[in-house]
DOTORFI-977350 format. One record per atom (N, C-alpha, C): y, x, z; residue in one letter. Coordinates in steps of 0.1 Angstrom, whole numbers, padded with zeros to 4 digits, always signed. Example, Ala and Ser with C-alpha at 12.3 -4.5 7.8 and 13.67 -1.06 7.14 Angstrom:
! residues 2
-0057+0132+0078A;-0045+0123+0078A;-0033+0132+0078A;-0022+0128+0071S;-0011+0137+0071S;+0000+0129+0079S;
//
This chain:
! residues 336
+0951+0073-1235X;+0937+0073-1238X;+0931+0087-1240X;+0940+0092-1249X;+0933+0108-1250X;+0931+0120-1235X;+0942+0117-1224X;+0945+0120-1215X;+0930+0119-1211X;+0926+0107-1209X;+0914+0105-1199X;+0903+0112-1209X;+0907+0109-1223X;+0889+0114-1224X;+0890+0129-1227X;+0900+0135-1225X;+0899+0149-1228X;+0893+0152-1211X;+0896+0145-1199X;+0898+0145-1186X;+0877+0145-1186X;+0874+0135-1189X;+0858+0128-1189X;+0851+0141-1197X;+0855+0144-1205X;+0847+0153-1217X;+0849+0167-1205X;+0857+0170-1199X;+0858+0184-1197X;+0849+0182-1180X;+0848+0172-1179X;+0838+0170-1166X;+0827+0168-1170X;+0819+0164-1181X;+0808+0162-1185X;+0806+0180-1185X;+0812+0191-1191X;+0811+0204-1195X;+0807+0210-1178X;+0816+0205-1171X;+0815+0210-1156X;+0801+0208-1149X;+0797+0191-1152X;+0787+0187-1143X;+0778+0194-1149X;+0774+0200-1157X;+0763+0203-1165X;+0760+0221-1166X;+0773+0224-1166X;+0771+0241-1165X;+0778+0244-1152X;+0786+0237-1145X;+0790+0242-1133X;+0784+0242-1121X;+0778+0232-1120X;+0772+0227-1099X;+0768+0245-1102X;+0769+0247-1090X;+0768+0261-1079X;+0754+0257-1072X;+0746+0269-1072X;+0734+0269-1060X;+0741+0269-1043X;+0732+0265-1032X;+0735+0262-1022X;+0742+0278-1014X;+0749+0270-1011X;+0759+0285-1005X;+0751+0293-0991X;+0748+0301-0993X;+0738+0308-0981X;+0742+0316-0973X;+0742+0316-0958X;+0743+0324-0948X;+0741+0336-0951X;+0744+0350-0946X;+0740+0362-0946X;+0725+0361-0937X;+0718+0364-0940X;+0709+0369-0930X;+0705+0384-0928X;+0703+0384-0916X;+0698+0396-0907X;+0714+0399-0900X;+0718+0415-0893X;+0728+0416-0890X;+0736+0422-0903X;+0748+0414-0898X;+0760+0414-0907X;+0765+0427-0914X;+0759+0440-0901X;+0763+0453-0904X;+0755+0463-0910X;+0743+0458-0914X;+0730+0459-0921X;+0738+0463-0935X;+0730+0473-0944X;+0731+0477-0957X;+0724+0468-0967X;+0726+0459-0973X;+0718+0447-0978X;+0703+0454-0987X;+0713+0465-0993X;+0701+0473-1001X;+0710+0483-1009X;+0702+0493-1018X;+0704+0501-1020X;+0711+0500-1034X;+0716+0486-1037X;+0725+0489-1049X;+0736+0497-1052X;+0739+0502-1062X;+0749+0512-1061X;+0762+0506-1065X;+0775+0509-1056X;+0785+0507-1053X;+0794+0500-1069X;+0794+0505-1079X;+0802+0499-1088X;+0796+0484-1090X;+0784+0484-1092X;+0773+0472-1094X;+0781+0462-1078X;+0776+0469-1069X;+0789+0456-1058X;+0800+0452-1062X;+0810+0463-1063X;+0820+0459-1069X;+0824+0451-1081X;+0814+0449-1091X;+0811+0442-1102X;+0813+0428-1096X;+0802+0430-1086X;+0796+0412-1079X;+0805+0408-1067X;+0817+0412-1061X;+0828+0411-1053X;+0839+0406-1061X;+0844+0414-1074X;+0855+0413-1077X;+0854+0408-1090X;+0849+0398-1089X;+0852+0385-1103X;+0846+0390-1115X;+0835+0401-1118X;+0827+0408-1130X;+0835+0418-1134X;+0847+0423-1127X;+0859+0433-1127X;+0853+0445-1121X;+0855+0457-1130X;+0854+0468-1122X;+0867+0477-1125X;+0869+0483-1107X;+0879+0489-1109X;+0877+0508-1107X;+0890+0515-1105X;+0888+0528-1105X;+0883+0531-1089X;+0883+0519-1082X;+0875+0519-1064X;+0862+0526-1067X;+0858+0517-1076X;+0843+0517-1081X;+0838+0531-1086X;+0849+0536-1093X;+0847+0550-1103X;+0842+0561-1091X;+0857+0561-1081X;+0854+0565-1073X;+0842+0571-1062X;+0835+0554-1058X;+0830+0550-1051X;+0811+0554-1058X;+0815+0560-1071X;+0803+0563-1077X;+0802+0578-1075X;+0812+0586-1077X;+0814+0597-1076X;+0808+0603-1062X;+0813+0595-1050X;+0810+0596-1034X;+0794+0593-1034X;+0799+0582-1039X;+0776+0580-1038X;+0766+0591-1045X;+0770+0598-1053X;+0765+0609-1063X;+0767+0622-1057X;+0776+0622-1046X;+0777+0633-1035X;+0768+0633-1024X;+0766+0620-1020X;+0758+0616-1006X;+0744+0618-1013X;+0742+0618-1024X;+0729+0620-1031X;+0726+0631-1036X;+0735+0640-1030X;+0735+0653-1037X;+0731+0662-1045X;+0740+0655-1057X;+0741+0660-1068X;+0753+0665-1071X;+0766+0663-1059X;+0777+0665-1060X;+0784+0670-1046X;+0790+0685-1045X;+0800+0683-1032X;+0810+0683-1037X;+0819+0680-1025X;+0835+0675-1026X;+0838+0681-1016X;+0847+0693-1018X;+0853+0706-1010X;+0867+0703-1005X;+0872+0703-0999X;+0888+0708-0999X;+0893+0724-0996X;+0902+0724-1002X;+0907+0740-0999X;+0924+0736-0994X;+0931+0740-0986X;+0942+0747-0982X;+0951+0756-0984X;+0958+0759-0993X;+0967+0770-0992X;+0980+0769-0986X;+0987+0781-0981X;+0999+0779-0979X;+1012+0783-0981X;+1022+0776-0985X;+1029+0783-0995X;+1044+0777-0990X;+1055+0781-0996X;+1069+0777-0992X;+1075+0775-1002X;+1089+0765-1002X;+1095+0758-1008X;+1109+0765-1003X;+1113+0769-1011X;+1129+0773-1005X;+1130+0780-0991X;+1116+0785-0988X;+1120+0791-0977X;+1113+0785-0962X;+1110+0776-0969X;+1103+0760-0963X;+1086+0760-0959X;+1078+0762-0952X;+1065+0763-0953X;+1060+0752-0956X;+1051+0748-0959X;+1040+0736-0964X;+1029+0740-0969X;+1019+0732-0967X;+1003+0736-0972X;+0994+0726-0982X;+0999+0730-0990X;+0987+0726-1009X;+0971+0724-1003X;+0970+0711-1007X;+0960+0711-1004X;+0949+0705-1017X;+0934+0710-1020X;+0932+0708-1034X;+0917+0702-1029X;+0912+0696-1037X;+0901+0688-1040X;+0891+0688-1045X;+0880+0699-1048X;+0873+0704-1059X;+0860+0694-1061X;+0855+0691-1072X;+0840+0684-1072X;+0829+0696-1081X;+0824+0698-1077X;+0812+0711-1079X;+0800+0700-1076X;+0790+0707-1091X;+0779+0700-1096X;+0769+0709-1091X;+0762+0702-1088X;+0748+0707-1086X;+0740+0707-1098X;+0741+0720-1110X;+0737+0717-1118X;+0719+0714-1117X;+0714+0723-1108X;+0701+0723-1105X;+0691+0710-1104X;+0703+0701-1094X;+0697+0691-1092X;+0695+0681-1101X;+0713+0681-1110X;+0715+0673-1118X;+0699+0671-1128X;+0700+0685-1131X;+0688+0683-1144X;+0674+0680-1136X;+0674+0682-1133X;+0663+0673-1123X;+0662+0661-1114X;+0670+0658-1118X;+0671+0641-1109X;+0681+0633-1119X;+0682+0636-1133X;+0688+0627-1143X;+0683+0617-1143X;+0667+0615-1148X;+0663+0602-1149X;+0664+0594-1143X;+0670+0597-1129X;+0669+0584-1116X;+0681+0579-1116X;+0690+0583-1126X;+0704+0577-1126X;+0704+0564-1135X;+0711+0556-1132X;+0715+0543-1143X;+0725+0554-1153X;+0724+0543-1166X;+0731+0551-1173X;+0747+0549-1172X;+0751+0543-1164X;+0764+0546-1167X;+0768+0555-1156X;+0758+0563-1141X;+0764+0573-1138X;+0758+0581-1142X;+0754+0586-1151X;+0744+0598-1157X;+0760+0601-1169X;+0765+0590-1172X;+0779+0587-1184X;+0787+0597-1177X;+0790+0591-1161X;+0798+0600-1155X;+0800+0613-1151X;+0787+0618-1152X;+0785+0633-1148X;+0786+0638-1160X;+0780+0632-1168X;+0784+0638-1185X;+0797+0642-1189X;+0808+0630-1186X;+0820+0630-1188X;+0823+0642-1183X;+0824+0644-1169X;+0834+0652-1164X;+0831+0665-1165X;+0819+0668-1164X;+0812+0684-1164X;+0808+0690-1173X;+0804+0679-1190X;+0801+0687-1200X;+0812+0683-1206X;+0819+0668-1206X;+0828+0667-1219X;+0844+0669-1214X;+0848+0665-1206X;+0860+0670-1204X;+0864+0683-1194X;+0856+0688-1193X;+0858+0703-1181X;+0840+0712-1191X;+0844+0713-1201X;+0829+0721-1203X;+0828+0734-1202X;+0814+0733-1201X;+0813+0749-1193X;+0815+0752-1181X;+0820+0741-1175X;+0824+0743-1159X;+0815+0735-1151X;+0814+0740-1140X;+0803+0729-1130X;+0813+0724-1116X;+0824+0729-1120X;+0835+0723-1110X;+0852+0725-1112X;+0857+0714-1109X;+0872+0716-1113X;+0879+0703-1104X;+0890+0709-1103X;+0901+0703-1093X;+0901+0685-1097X;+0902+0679-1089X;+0903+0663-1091X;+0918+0662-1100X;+0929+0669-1090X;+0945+0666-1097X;+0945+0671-1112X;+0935+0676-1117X;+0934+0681-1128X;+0928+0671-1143X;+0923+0658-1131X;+0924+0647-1141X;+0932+0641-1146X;+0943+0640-1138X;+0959+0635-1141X;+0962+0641-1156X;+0961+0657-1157X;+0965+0662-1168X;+0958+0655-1180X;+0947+0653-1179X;+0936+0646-1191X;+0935+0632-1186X;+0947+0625-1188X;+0945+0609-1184X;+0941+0600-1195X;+0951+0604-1206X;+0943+0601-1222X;+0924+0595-1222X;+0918+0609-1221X;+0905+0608-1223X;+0900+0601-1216X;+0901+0602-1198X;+0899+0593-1183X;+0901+0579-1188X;+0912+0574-1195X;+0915+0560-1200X;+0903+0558-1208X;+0901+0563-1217X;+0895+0562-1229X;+0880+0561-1222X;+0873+0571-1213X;+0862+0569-1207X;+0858+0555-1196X;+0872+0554-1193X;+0868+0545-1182X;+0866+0527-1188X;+0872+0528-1203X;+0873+0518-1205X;+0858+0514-1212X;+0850+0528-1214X;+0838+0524-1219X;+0826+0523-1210X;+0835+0533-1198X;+0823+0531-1185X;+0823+0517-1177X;+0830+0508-1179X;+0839+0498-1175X;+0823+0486-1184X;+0823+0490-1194X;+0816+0480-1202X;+0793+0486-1199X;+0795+0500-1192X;+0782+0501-1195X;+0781+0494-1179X;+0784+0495-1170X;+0787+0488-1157X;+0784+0474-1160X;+0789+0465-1166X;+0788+0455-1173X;+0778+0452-1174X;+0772+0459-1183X;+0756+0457-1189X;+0743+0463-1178X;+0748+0466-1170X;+0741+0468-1159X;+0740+0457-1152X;+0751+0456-1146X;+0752+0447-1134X;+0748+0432-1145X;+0749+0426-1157X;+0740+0413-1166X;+0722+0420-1165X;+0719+0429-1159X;+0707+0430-1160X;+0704+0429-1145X;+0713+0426-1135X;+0706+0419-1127X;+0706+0404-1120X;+0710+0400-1130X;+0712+0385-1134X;+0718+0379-1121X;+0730+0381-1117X;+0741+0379-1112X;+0744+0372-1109X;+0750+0362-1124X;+0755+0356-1132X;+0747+0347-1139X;+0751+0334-1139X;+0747+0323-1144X;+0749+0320-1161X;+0739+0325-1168X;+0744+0326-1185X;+0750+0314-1190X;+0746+0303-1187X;+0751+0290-1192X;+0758+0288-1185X;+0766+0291-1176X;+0777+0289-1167X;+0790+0293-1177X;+0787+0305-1185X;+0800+0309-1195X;+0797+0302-1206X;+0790+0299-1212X;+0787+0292-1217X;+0793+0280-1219X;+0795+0276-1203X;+0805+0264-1204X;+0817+0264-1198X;+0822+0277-1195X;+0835+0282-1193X;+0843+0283-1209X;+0831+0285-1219X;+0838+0287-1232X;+0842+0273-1236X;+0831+0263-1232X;+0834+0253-1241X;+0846+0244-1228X;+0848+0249-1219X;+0860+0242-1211X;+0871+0247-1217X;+0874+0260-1220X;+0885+0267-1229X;+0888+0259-1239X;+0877+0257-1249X;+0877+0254-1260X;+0887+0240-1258X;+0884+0228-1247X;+0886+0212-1249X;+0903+0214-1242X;+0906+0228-1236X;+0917+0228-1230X;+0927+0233-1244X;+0925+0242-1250X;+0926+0247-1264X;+0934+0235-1274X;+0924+0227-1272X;+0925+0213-1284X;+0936+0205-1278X;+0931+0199-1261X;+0942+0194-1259X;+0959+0199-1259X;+0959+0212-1257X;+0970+0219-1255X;+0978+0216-1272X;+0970+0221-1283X;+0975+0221-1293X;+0983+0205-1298X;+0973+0194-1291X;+0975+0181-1294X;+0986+0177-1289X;+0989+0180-1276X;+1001+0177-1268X;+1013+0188-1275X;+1013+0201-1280X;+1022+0203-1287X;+1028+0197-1297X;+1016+0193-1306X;+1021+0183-1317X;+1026+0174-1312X;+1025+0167-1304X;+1028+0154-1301X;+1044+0155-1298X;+1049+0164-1288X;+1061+0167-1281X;+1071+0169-1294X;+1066+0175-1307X;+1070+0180-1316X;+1078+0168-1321X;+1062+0157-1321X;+1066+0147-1332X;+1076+0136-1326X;+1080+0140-1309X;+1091+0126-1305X;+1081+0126-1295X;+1071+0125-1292X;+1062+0117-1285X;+1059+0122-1274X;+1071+0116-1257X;+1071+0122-1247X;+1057+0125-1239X;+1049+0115-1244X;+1034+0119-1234X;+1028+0128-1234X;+1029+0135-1247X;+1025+0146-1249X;+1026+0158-1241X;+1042+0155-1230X;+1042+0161-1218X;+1027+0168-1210X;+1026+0154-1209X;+1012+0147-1199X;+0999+0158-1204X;+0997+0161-1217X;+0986+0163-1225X;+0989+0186-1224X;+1002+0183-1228X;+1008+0197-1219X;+1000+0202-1209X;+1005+0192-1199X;+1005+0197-1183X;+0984+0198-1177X;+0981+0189-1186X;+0967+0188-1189X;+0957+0201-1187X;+0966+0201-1203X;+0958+0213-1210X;+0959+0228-1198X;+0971+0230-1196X;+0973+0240-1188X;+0960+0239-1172X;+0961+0226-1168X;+0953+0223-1158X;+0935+0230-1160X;+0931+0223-1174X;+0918+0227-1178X;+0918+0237-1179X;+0927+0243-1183X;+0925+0260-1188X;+0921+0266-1177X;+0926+0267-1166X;+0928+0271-1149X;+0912+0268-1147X;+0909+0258-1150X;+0897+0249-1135X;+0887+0253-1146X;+0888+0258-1161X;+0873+0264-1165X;+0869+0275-1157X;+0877+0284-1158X;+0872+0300-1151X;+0864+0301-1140X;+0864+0284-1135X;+0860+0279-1120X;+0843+0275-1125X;+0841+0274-1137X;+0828+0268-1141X;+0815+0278-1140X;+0822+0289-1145X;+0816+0304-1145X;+0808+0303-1129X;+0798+0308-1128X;+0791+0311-1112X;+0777+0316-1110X;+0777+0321-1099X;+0769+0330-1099X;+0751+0326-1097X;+0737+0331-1100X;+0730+0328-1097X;+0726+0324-1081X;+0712+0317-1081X;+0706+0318-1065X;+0710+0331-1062X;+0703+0340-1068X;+0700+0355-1063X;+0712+0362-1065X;+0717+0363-1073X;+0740+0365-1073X;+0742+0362-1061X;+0744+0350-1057X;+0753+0341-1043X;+0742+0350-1034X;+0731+0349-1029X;+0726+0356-1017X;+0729+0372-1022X;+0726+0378-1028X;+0736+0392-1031X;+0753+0394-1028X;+0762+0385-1029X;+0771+0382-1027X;+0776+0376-1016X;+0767+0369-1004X;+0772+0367-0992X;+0770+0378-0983X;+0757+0385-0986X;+0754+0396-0980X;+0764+0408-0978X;+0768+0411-0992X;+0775+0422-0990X;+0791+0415-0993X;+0796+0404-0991X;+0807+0400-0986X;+0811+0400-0967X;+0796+0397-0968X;+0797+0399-0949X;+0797+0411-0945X;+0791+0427-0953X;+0791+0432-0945X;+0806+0444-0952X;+0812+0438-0961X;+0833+0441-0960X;+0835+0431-0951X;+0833+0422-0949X;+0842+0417-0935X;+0841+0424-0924X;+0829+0425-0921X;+0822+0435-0907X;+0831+0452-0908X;+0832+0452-0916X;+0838+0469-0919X;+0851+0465-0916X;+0859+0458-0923X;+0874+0459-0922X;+0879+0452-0912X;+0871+0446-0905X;+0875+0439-0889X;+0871+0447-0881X;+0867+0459-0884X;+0861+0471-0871X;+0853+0468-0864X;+0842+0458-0869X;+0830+0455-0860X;+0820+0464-0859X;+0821+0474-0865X;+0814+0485-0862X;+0811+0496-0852X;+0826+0491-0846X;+0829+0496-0830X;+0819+0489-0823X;+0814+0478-0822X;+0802+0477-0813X;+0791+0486-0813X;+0790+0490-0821X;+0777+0498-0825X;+0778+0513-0817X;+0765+0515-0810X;+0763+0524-0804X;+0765+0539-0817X;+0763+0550-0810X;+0773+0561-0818X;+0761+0568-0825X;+0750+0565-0824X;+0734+0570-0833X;+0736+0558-0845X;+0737+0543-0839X;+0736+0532-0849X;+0745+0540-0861X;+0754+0541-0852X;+0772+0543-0863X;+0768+0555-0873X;+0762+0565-0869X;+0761+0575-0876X;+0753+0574-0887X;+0743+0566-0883X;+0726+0566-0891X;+0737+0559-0905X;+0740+0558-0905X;+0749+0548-0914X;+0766+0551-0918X;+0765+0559-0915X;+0782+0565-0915X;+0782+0568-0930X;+0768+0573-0944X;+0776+0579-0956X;+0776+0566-0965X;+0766+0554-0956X;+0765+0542-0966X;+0784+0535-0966X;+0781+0536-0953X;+0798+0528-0947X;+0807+0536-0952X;+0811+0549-0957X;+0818+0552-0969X;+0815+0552-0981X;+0811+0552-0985X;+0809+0549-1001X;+0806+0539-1008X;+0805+0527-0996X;+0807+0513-0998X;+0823+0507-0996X;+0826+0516-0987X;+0840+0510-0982X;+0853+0511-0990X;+0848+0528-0999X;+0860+0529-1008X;+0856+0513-1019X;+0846+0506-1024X;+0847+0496-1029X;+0852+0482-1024X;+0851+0482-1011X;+0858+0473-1001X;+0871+0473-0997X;+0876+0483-1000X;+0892+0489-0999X;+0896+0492-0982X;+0887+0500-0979X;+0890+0502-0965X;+0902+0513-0963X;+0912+0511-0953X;+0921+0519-0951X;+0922+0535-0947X;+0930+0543-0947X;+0928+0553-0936X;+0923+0549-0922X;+0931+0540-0912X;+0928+0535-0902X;+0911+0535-0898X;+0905+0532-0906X;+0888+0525-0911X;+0884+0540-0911X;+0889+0545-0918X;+0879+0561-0923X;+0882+0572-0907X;+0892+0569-0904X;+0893+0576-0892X;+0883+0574-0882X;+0885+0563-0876X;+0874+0556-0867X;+0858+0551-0869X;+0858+0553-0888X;+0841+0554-0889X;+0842+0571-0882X;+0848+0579-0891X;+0841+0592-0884X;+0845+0597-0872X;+0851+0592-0861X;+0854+0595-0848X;+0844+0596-0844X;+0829+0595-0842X;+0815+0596-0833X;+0815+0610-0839X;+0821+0618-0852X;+0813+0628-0853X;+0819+0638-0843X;+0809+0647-0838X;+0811+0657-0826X;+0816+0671-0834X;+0824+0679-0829X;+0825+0692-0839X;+0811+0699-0841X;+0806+0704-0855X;+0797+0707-0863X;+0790+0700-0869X;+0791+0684-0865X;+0783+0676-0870X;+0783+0671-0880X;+0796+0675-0887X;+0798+0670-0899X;+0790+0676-0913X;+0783+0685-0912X;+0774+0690-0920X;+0760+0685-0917X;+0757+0681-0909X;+0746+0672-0910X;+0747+0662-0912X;+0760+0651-0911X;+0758+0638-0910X;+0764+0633-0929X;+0777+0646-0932X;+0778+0644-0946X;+0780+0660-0949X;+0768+0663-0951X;+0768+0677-0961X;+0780+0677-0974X;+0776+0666-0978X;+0784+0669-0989X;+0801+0664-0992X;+0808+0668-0985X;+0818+0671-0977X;+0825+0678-0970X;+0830+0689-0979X;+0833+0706-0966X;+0851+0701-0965X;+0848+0701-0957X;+0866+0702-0951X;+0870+0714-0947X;+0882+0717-0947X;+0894+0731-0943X;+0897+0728-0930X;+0892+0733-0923X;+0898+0731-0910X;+0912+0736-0902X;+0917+0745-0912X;+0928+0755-0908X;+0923+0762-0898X;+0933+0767-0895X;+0933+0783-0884X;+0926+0780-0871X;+0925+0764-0867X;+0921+0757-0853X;+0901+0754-0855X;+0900+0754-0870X;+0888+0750-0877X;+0885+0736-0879X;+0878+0734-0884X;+0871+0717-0879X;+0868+0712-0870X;+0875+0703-0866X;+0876+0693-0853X;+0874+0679-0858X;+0868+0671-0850X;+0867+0656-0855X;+0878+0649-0858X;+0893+0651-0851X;+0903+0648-0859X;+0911+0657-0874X;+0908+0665-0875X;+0911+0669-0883X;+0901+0672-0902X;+0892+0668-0891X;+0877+0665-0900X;+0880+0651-0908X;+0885+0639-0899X;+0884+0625-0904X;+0897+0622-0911X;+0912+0635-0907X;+0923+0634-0916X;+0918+0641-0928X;+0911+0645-0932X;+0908+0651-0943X;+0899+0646-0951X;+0896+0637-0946X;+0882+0627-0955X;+0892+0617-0954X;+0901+0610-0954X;+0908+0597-0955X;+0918+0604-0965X;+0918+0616-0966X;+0930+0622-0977X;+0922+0622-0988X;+0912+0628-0986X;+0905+0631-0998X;+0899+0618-1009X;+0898+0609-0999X;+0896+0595-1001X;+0907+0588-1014X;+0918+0594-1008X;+0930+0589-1014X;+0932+0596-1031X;+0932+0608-1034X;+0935+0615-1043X;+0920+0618-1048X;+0909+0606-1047X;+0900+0607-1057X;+0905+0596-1066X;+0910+0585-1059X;+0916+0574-1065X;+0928+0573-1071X;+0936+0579-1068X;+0946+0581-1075X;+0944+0594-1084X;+0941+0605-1086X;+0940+0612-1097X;+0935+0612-1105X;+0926+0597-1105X;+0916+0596-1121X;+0929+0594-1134X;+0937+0591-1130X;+0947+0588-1143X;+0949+0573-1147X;+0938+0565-1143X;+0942+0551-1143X;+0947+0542-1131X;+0949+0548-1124X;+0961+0540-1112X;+0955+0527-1109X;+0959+0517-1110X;+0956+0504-1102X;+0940+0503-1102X;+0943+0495-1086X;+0927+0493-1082X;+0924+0501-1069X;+0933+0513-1069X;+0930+0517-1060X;+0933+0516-1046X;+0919+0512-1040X;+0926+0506-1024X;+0925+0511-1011X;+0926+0526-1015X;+0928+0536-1005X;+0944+0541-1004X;+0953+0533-1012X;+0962+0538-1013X;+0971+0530-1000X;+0983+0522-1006X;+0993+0512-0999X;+0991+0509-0984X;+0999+0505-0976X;+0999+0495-0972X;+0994+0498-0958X;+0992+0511-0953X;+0981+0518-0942X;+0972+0524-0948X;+0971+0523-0964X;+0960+0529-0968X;+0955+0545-0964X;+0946+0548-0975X;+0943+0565-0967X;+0947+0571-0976X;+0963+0566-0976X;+0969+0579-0978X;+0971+0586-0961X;+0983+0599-0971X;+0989+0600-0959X;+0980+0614-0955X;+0981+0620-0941X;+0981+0630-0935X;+0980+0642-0946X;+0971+0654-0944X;+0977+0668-0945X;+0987+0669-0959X;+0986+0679-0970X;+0994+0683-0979X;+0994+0676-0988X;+0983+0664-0993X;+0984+0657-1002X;+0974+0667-1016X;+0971+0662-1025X;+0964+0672-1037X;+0974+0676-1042X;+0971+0691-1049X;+0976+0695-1060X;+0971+0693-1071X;
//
C-alpha cells in the first residue's frame, strides 16, 4: 500500500510542476548565430545549469574578439640534452584603454574576470603567461567557484528555467527521502518489502531531477543553439561558401570552445583563411609563424594549440573539451 501511494503522491508532484512546453524546431538556418548571448550563459543552458572551465575559457575568447583582450603566442627555441625543441608560450594582454571604457557593457561576472586576472591575481600587470595560472591554482579554484555562481545569477535572470519546476524537483526529493528512510526501517525491522520501498526510493530520487525544465523561451533558446553545436561538430559548415564561413568564423570559435569542438573542427573552421588574413578576420590573435611566417596551416596549428592550453592552464582541469580524444591538443611546442 505505501508502495503505490508514495508511487501516486510523487506523480501528483510531476503532473503539476513537470509537463514541459512544446518542444520546438530550430528556426531559420541551423548555422545561423541565434543571438548575441554570451558563451558561458549558453553553456549554462546546454549543460544541465553547469558551468564549466569551457565556459571560463570561452569568455576569455569572446572578451578578445571584443577587443578588450589579445592572445599572442611567442616561440622560443631551446634544447634538451643537446636535443632542439621549441617552447611555445601564450600571453593575454589587456587593453587597458578599452577596458576602462567599455566596463559598463560587461555582465558582471566578466567584468569579475578581468578583475581577477589583471588587478587581483597578476597586479600591476596588463599581461601575463596563461601557464602561469597553473602556479596560482589555489586562487583560480577559489575564483572560479565564485564565478561559477555569478554565471548562475545571470543566466536565472534570463529566465531559462522554470522556478516551480525546482520547486518540485525538491519536493520529489523530499517523498523519495521519506520513502527511502521507510524502506530502511522496514528491512531493519525483518520486513522483506521494504526491499521494494528501497528500490523505489532510489527510482524517485533519479526521475525527480527529470521534473526540473526549462521555460517556453529556455527550450526555443536551447533548440536553437543545440542545433547550431550539431551543425558545427558534424562540419556542416563546409557547405558554406568561404565569405559565409568567414563573416562568422570569430562567432564559430568562441562558441565552439563551449560546444567542445576538436582540433580537427578548429583547423578546418580556419582553412578559408588566405595568408594575411588572419589579422583582419581575428585581430585578436597574433600567431608565431616561425622562420616560414604565417601560413594558413600553421596559423590554424596554432589557434587549436592555443585553444588547448587556455583550458587546461586555468588550474581547474575537468570540463575541458579541447583536450582528449582528437581534441585540440596536440601540434607545435605545447605552453610553457
Amino acid at each position: 500500500m505505501l508502495f503505490f501511494l508514495a508511487a501516486v503522491l510523487w506523480w501528483m508532484i510531476y503532473d503539476r510542476y513537470g509537463r514541459r512546453p512544446l518542444t520546438l524546431s530550430a528556426q531559420g538556418s541551423v548555422g545561423d548565430i541565434p543571438d548575441d548571448t554570451p558563451p558561458a550563459l549558453v553553456g549554462f543552458l546546454l549543460n544541465s545549469r553547469m558551468t564549466t572551465s569551457r565556459d571560463l575559457a570561452a569568455t576569455v575568447m569572446d572578451l578578445a574578439a571584443r577587443g578588450l583582450i589579445t592572445i599572442s603566442e611567442q616561440s622560443e627555441s631551446k634544447s634538451f640534452f643537446g636535443k632542439p625543441y621549441t617552447k611555445t608560450r601564450y600571453i593575454l594582454q589587456l587593453n587597458r584603454k578599452a577596458w576602462q571604457q567599455r566596463m559598463a557593457e560587461l555582465m558582471p561576472f566578466e567584468q569579475a574576470l578581468v578583475t581577477f586576472f589583471f588587478d587581483d591575481l597578476f597586479p600591476g600587470q596588463d599581461s601575463f603567461e596563461m601557464s602561469a595560472l597553473r602556479k596560482k591554482s589555489g586562487q583560480v579554484r577559489k575564483f572560479f567557484s565564485q564565478w561559477q555562481k555569478m554565471v548562475k545569477e545571470a543566466a536565472l535572470e534570463k529566465n531559462y528555467y522554470e522556478t516551480s519546476s525546482t520547486r518540485g524537483m525538491v519536493l520529489g526529493l523530499l517523498v523519495s527521502g521519506v520513502v527511502l528512510i521507510l524502506g530502511v526501517m522496514s528491512v531493519i525491522l525483518g520486513q522483506l518489502w521494504g526491499i521494494a520501498l528501497v528500490i523505489e526510493a532510489i527510482v524517485l530520487f533519479v526521475a525527480s531531477f527529470f521534473i526540473q525544465h526549462r521555460t517556453a523561451d529556455g527550450e526555443r533558446a536551447f533548440v536553437r543553439w543545440k542545433a547550431l553545436k550539431s551543425y558545427l561538430k558534424k562540419y556542416q559548415f563546409r557547405s558554406l561558401d568561404k565569405s559565409s564561413l568567414l563573416s562568422r568564423l570569430d562567432r564559430y570559435l568562441v562558441y565552439g570552445l563551449v560546444f567542445g569542438l576538436y582540433k580537427k573542427h578548429y583547423q578546418q573552421l580556419t582553412a578559408p583563411l588566405g595568408s594575411g588574413q588572419e589579422g583582419g578576420y581575428l585581430p585578436w590573435f597574433v600567431a608565431h609563424g616561425g622562420s616560414g611566417g604565417v601560413t594558413p596551416v600553421s596559423f590554424s596549428t596554432s589557434f587549436s594549440t592555443m585553444v588547448t592550453s587556455m583550458t587546461s592552464a586555468s588550474g581547474f582541469g575537468g570540463g575541458a573539451a579541447a583536450g582528449g580524444g582528437g581534441g585540440a591538443g596536440g601540434g607545435g611546442g605545447g605552453a610553457g
